[in-house]
KEKE-3310 file (N, C-alpha, C; in steps of 0.2 Angstrom, whole numbers, plus 5000, padded with zeros to 4 digits):
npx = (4745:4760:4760:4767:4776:4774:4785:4792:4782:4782:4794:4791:4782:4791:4797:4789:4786:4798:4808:4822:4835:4838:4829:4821:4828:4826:4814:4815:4824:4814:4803:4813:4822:4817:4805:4793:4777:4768:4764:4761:4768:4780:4790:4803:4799:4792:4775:4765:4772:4770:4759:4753:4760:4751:4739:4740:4745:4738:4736:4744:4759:4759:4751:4741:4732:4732:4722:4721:4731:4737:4747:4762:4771:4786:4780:4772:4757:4749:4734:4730:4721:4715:4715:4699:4693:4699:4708:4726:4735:4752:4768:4779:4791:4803:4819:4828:4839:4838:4834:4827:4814:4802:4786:4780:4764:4759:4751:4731:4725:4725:4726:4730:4727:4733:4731:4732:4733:4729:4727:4724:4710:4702:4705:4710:4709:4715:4730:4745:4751:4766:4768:4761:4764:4777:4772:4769:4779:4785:4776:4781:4794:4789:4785:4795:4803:4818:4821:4828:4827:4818:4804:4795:4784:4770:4754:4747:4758:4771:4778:4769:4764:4767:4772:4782:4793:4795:4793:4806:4816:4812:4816:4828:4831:4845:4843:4829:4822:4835:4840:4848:4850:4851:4846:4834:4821:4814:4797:4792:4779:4784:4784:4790:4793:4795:4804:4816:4817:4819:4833:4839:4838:4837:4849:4856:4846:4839:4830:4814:4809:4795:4792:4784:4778:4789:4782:4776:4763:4756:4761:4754:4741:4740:4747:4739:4747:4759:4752:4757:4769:4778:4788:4801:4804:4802:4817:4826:4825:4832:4839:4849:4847:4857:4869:4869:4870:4878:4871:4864:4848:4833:4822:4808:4796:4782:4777:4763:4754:4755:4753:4765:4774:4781:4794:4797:4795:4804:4815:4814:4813:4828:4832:4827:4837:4849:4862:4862:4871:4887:4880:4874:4876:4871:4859:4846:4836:4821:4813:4795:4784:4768:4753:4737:4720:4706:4703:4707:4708:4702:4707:4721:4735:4748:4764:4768:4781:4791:4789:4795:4809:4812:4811:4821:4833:4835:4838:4849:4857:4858:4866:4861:4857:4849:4836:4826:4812:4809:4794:4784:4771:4759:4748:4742:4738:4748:4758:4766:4756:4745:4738:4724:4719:4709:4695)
npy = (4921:4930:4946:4959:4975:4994:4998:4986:4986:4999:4995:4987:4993:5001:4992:4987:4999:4999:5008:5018:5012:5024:5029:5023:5028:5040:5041:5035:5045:5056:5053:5050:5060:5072:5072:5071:5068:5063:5056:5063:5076:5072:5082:5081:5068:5061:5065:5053:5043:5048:5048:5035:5029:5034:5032:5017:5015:5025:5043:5047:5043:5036:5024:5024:5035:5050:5054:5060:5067:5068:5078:5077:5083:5081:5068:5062:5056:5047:5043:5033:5031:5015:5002:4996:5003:5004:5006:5014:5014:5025:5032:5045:5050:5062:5063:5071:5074:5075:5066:5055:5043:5031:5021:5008:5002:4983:4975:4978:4980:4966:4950:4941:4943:4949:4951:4966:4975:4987:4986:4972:4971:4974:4963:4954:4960:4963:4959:4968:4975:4975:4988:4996:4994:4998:5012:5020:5024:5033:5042:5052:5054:5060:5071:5079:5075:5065:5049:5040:5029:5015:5004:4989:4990:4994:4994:4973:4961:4958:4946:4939:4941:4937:4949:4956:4953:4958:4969:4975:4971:4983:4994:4992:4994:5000:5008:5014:5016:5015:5012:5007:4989:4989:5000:4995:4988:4974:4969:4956:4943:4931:4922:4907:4901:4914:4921:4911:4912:4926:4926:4921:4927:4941:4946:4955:4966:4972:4963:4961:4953:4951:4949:4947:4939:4926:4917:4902:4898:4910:4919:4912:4916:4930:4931:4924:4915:4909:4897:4890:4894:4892:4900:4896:4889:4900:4907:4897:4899:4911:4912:4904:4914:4924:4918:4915:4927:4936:4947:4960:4955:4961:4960:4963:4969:4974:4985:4978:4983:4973:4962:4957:4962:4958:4955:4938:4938:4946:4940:4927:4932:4937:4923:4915:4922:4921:4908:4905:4902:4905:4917:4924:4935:4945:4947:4959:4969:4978:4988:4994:5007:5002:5008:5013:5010:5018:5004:4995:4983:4989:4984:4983:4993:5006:5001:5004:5017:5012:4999:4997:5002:4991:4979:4984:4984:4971:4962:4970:4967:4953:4953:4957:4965:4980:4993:5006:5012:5026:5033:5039:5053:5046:5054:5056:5044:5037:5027:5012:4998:5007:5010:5011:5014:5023:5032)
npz = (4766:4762:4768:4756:4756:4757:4751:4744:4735:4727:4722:4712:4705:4696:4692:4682:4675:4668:4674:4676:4691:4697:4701:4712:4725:4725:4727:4739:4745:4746:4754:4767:4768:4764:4770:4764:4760:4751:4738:4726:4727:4724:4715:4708:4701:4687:4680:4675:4686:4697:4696:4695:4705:4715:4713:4716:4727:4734:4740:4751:4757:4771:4779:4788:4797:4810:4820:4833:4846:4861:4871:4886:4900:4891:4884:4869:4863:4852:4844:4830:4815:4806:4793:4792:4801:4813:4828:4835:4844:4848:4854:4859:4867:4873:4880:4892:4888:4875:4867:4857:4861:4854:4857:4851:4841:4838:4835:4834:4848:4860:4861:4873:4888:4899:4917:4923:4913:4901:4887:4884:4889:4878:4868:4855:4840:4828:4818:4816:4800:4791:4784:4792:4806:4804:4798:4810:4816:4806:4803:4813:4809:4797:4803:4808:4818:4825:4824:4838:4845:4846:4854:4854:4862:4863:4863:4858:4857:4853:4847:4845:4833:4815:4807:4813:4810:4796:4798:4805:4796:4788:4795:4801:4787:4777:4769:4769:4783:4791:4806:4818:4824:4839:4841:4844:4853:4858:4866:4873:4883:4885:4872:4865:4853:4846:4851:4851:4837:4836:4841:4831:4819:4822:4833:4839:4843:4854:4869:4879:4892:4900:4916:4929:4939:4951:4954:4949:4949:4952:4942:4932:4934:4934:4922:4909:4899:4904:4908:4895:4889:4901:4915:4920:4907:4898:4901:4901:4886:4884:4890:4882:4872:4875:4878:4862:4858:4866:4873:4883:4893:4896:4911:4913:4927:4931:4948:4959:4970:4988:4977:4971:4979:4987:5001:4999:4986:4979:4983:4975:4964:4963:4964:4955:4942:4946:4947:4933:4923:4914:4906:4916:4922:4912:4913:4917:4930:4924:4935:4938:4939:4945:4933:4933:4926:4917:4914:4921:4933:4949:4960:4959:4962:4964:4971:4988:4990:5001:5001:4988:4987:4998:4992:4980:4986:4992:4979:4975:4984:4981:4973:4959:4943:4944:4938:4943:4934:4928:4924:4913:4905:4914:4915:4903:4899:4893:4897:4901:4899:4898:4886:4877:4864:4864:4861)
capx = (4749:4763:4758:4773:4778:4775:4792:4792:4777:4784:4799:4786:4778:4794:4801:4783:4788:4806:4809:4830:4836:4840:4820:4818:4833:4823:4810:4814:4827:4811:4802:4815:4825:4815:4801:4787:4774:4761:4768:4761:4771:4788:4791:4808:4797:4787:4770:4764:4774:4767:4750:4753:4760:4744:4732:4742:4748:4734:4740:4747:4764:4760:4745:4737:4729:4732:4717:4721:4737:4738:4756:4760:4779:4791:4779:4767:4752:4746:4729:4729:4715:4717:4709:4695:4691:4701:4711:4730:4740:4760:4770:4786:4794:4810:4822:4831:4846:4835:4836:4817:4811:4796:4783:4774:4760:4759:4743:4724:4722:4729:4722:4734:4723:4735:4727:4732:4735:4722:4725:4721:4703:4700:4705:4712:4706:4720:4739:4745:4755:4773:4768:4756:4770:4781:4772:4767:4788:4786:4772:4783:4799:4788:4784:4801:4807:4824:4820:4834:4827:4813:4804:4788:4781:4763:4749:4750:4762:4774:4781:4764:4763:4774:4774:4785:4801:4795:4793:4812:4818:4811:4817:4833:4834:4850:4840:4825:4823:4842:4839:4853:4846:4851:4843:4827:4819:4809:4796:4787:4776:4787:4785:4796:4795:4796:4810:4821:4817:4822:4840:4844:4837:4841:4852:4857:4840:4838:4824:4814:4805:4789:4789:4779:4779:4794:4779:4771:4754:4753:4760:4748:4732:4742:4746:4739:4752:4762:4753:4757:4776:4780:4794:4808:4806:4806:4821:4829:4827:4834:4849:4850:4848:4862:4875:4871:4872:4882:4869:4859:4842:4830:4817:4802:4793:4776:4775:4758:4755:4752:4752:4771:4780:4784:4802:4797:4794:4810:4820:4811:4816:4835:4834:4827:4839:4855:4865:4861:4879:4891:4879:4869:4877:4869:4851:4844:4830:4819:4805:4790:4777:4761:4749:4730:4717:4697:4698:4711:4704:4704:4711:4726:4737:4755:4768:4774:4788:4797:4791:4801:4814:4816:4814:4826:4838:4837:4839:4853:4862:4861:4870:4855:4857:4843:4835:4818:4809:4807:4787:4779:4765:4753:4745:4737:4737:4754:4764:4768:4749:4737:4737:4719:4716:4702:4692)
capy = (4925:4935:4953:4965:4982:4998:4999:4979:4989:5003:4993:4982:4998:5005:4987:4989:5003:4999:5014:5017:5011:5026:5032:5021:5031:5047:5042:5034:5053:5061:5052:5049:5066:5080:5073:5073:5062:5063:5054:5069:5081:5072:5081:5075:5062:5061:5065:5047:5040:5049:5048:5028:5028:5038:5024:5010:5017:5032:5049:5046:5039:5033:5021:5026:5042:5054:5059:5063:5070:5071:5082:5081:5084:5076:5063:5065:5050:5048:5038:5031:5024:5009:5001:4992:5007:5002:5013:5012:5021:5025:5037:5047:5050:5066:5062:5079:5073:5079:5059:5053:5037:5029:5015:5009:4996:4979:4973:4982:4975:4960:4943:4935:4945:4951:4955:4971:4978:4988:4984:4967:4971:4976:4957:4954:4964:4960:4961:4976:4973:4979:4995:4999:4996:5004:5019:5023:5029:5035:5048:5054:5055:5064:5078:5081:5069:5060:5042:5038:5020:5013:4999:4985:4988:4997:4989:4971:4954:4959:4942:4936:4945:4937:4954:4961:4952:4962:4978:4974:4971:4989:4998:4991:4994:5008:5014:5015:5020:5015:5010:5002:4984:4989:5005:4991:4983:4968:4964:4948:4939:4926:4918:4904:4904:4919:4922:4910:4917:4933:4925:4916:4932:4948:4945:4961:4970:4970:4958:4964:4949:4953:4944:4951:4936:4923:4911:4899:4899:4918:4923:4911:4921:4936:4932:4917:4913:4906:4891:4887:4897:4892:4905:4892:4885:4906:4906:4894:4902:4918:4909:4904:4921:4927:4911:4917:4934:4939:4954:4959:4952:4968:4957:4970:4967:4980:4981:4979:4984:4968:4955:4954:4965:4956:4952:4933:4938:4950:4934:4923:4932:4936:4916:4914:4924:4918:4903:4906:4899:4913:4922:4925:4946:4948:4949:4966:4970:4984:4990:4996:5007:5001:5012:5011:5016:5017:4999:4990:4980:4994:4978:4983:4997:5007:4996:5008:5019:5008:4992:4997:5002:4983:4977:4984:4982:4964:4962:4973:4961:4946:4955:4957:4974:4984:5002:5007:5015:5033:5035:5046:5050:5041:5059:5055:5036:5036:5023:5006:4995:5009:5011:5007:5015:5028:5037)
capz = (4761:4763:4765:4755:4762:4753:4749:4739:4730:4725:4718:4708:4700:4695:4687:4677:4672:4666:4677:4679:4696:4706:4704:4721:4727:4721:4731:4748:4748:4743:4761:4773:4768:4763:4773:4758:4763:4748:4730:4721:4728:4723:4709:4705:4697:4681:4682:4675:4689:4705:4696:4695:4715:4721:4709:4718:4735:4738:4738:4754:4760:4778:4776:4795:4799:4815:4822:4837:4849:4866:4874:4893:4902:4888:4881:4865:4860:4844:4840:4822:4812:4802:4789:4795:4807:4820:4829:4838:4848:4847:4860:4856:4872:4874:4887:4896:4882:4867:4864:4855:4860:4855:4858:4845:4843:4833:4835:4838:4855:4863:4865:4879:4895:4905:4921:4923:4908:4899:4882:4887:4889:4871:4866:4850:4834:4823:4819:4810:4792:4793:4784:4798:4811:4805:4798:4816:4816:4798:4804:4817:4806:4789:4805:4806:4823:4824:4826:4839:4848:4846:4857:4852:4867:4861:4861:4858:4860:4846:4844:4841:4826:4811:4803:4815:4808:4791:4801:4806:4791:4785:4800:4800:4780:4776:4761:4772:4792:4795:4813:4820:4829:4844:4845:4843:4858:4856:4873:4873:4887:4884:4866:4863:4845:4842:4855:4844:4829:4834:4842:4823:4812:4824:4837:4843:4843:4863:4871:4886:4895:4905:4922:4934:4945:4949:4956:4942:4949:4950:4935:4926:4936:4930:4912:4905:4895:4908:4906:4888:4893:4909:4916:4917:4898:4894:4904:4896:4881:4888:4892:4874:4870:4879:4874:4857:4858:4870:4872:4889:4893:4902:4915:4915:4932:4936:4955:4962:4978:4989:4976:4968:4979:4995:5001:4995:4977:4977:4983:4973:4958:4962:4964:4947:4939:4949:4945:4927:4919:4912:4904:4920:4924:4907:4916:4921:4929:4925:4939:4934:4944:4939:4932:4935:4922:4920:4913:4924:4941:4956:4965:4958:4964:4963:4976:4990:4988:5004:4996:4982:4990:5001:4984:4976:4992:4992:4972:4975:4989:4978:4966:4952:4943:4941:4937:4945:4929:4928:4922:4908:4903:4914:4915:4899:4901:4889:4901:4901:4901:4898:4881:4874:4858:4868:4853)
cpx = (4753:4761:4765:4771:4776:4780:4794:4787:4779:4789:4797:4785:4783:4798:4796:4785:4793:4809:4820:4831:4837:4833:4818:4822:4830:4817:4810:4820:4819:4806:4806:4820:4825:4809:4793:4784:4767:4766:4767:4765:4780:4788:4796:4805:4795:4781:4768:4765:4770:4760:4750:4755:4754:4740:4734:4741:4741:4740:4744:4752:4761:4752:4740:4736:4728:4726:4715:4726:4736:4744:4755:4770:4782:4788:4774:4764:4749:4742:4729:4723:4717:4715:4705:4691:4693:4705:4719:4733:4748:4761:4777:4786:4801:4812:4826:4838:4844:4836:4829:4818:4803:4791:4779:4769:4761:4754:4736:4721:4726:4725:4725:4728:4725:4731:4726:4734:4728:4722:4723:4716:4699:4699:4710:4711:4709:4727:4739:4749:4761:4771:4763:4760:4774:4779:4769:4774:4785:4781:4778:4789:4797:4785:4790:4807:4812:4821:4829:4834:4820:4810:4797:4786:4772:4760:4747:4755:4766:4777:4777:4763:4769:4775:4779:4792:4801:4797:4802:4816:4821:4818:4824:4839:4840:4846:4832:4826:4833:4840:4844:4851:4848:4849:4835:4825:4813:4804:4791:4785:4778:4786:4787:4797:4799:4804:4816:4822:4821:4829:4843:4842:4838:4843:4856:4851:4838:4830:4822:4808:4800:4787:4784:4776:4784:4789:4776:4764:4752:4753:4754:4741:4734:4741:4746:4742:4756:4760:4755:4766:4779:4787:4800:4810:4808:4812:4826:4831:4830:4840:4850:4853:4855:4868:4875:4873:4877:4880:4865:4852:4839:4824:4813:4798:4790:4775:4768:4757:4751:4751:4760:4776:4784:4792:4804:4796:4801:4815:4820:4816:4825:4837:4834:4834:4849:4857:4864:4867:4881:4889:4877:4870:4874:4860:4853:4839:4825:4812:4804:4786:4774:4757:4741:4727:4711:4696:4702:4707:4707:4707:4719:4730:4744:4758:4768:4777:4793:4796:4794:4805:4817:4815:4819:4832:4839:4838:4847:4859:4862:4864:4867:4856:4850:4842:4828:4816:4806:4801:4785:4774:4758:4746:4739:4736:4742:4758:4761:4759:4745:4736:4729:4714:4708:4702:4692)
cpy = (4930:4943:4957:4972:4987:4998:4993:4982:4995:5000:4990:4990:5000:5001:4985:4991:5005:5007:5013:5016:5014:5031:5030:5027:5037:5048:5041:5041:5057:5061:5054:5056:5070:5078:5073:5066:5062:5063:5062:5075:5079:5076:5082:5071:5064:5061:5059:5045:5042:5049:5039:5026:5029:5034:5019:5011:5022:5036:5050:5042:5033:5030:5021:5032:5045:5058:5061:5064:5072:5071:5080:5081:5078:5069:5066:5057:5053:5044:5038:5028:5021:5008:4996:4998:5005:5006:5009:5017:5020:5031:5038:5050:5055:5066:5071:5081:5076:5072:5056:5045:5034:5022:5014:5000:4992:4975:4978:4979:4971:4955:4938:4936:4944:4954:4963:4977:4981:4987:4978:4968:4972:4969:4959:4957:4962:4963:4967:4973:4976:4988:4998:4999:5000:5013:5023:5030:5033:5042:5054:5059:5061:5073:5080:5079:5066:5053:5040:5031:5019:5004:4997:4985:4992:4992:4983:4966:4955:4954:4938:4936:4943:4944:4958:4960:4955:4970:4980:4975:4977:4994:4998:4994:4999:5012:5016:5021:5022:5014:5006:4998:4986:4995:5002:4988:4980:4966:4961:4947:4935:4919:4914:4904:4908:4921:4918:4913:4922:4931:4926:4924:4940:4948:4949:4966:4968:4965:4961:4956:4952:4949:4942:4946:4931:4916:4910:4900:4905:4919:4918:4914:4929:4936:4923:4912:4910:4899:4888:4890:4896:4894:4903:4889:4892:4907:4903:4896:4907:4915:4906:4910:4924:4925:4913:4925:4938:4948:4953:4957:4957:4961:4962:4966:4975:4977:4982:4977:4977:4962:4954:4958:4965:4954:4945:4933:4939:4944:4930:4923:4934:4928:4912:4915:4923:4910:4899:4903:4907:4918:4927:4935:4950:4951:4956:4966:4977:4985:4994:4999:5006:5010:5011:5015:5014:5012:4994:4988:4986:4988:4980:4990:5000:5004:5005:5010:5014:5002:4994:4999:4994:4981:4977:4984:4975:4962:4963:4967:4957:4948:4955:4965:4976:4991:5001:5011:5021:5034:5039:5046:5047:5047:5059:5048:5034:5030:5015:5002:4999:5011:5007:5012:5020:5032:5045)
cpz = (4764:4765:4763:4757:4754:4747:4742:4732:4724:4720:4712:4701:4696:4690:4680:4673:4668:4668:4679:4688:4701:4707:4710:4725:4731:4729:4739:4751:4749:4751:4767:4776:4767:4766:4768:4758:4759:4741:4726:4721:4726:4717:4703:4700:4691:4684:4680:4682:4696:4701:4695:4703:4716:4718:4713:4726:4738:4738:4742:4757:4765:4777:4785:4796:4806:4818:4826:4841:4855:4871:4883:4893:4896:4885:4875:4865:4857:4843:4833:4820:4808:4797:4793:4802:4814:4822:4833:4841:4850:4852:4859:4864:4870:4879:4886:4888:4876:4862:4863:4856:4857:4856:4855:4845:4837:4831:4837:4843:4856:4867:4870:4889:4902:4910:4921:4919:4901:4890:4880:4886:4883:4869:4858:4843:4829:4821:4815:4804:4795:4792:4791:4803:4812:4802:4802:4817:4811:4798:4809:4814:4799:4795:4809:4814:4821:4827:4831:4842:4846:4851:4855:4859:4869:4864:4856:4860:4853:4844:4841:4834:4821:4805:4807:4814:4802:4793:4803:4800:4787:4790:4799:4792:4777:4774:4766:4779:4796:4801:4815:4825:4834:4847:4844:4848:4859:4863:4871:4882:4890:4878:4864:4856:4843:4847:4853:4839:4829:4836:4836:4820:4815:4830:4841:4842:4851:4863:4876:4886:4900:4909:4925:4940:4944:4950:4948:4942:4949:4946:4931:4927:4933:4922:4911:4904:4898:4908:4902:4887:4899:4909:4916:4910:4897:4895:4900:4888:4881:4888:4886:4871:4869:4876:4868:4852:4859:4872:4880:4888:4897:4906:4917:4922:4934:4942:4957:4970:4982:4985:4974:4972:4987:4996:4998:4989:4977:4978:4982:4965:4957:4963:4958:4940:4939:4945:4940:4923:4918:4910:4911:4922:4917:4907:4921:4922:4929:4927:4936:4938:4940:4940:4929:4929:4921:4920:4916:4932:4945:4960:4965:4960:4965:4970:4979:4991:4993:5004:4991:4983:4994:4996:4979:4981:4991:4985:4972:4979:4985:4972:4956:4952:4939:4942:4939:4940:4931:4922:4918:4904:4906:4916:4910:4895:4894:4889:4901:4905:4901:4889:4879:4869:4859:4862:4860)
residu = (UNK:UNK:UNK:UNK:UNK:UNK:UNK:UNK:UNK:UNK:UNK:UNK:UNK:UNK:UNK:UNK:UNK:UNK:UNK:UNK:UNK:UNK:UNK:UNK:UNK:UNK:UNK:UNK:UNK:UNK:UNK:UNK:UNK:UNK:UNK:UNK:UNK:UNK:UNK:UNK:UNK:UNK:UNK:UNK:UNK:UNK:UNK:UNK:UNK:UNK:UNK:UNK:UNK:UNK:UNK:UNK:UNK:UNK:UNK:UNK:UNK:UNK:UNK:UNK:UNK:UNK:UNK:UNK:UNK:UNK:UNK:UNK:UNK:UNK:UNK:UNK:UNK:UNK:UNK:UNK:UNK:UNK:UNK:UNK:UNK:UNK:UNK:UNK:UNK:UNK:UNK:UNK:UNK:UNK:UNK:UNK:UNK:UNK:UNK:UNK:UNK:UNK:UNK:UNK:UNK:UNK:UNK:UNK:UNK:UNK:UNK:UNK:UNK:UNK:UNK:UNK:UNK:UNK:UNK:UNK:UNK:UNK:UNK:UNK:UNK:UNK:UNK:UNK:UNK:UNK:UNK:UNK:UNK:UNK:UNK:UNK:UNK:UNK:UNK:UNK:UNK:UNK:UNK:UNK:UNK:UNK:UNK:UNK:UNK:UNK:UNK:UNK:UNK:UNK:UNK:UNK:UNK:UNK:UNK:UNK:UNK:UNK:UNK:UNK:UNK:UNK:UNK:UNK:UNK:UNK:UNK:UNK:UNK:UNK:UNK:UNK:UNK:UNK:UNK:UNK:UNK:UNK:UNK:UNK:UNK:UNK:UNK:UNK:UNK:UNK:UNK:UNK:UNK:UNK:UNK:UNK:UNK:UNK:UNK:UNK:UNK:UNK:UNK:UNK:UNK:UNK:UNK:UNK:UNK:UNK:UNK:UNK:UNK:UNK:UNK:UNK:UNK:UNK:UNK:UNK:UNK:UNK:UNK:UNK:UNK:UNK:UNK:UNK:UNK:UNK:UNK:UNK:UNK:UNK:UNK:UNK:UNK:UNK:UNK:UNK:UNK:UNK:UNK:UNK:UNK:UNK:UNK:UNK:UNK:UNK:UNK:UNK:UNK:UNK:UNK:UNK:UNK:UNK:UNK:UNK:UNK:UNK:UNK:UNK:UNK:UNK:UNK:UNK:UNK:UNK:UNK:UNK:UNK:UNK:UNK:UNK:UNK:UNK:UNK:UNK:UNK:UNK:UNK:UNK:UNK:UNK:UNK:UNK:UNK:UNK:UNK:UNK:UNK:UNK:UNK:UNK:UNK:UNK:UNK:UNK:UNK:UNK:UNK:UNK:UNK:UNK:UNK:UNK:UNK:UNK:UNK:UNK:UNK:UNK:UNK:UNK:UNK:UNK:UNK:UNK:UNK:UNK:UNK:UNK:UNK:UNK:UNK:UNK:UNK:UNK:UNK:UNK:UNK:UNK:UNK:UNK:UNK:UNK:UNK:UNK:UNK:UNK:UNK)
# end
């Protein structure tokens, strides 16, 4: 069964109630423009009305709870609890520009078991609903943050999850979040499903592909899913992407020191990524230093700085453009793969 959104409900309640049309209006001003994030408090409204919200919806707009916050240089995390007692965690990110990004999650855990990735270890718990997705933003927005991008790259396989084309939907919505799809970025394992899906129904919402090796046998001891994805069918679909887009594709690649970051990997994957047809200048790659934490294998370790330098030299030579990732947050385990919902 479907699950509907807050917002679907809210609509319901108000057609109930032969309520005139611009009460929605009333209320998504009353959320996303005065920030009032408890029905009772609209009081624009009728009392009936917000005592008929807070009976259906609870007293509270954002249907997850903050119950814990940890700041460090330019990054904030935010643990949520769920229903079910489960817990999630999102990260709002301030560049030097006064420009707010955030990462937000779409599942509690993640059952694919990437190697070095700690939200892997949890296993899968369960998808989040759209409201759950997006009222990770909605928390952030009702404490008075500008939403400028936002990326599914929480904790999580977001394409896993068919709530996330719901979550889209909301985000996207004028009368809602407004988000403009390309300040949205989508990163998968590599899901072919769900990777068309999102060409045909949001096609300018950025895509980031998570490589992490150009060999097949490695990445499959890396990320499973490779067996059941193997890196040239994603590929494939990537150059779909592209042909139907005409939008760029990110290639996320975490170095780890000694296993992905030799000059045969780097030349492995400018090999990959070359003689792509006309889209092929639309692939960029973005390094990743990996980031170690209590529950990821000690095997695993940040590449060194002049491995990633020949790295990004030979990538450079074959005319592959890429950005070495500026890191934050791994201070409080913020950064790309250590999110793990820690009570």
């Amino acid at each position: 069964m479907r699950l509907s959104s807050k917002y679907e409900t809210i609509r319901r309640i108000l057609s109930d109630f032969k309520q005139p049309e611009y009460r929605y209006a009333q209320i998504m001003d009353a959320i996303f423009k005065q920030n009032i994030g408890e029905y009772g408090r609209m009081t624009i409204l009728p009392k009936f009305l917000r005592d008929e919200l807070t009976r259906i919806l609870g007293p509270n707009v954002c249907s997850i709870v903050p119950v814990k916050e940890l700041t460090s240089n330019q990054v904030s995390k935010v643990l949520f609890t769920i229903a079910g007692d489960e817990r999630v965690e999102a990260v709002r990110l301030t560049y030097e520009r006064g420009w707010k990004s955030y990462c937000i999650s779409t599942q509690c855990g993640c059952g694919f078991g990437c190697r070095f990735c700690a939200t892997g270890t949890i296993g899968l718990k369960r998808n989040l609903t759209a409201d759950e997705i997006t009222d990770q933003l909605l928390h952030f927005r009702l404490n008075g943050h500008a939403l400028d991008s936002v990326s599914f790259m929480g904790m999580g396989e977001a394409l896993a999850n068919p709530h996330i084309f719901d979550a889209m939907t909301i985000l996207t919505d004028p009368h809602l979040f407004g988000l403009g799809h390309r300040r949205i970025t989508i990163s998968t394992i590599g899901l072919l499903p769900g990777i068309d899906k999102l060409t045909r129904e949001f096609p300018q919402v950025n895509l980031t592909f998570s490589l992490h090796s150009p060999f097949d046998d490695q990445r499959s001891e890396l990320m499973p899913i490779n067996d059941r994805f193997p890196v040239h069918d994603v590929l494939k679909a990537l150059d779909r992407h592209i042909q139907h887009t005409g939008r760029k594709v990110y290639i996320a690649y975490i170095l780890l020191r000694g296993v992905n970051d030799s000059t045969a990997h780097a030349e492995a994957v400018a090999e990959l990524l070359r003689g792509r047809g006309p889209g092929e200048h639309l692939y960029h790659v973005n390094l990743i230093p990996f980031n170690s934490t209590d529950v990821t294998l000690d095997s695993y370790r940040q590449s060194d700085p002049n491995r990633m330098k020949a790295f990004v030299r030979i990538l450079k030579s074959k005319g592959i453009s890429i950005t070495v990732r500026t890191q934050f947050g791994s201070d409080i385990n913020a950064a790309c793969g250590q999110l793990y919902r820690s009570k």
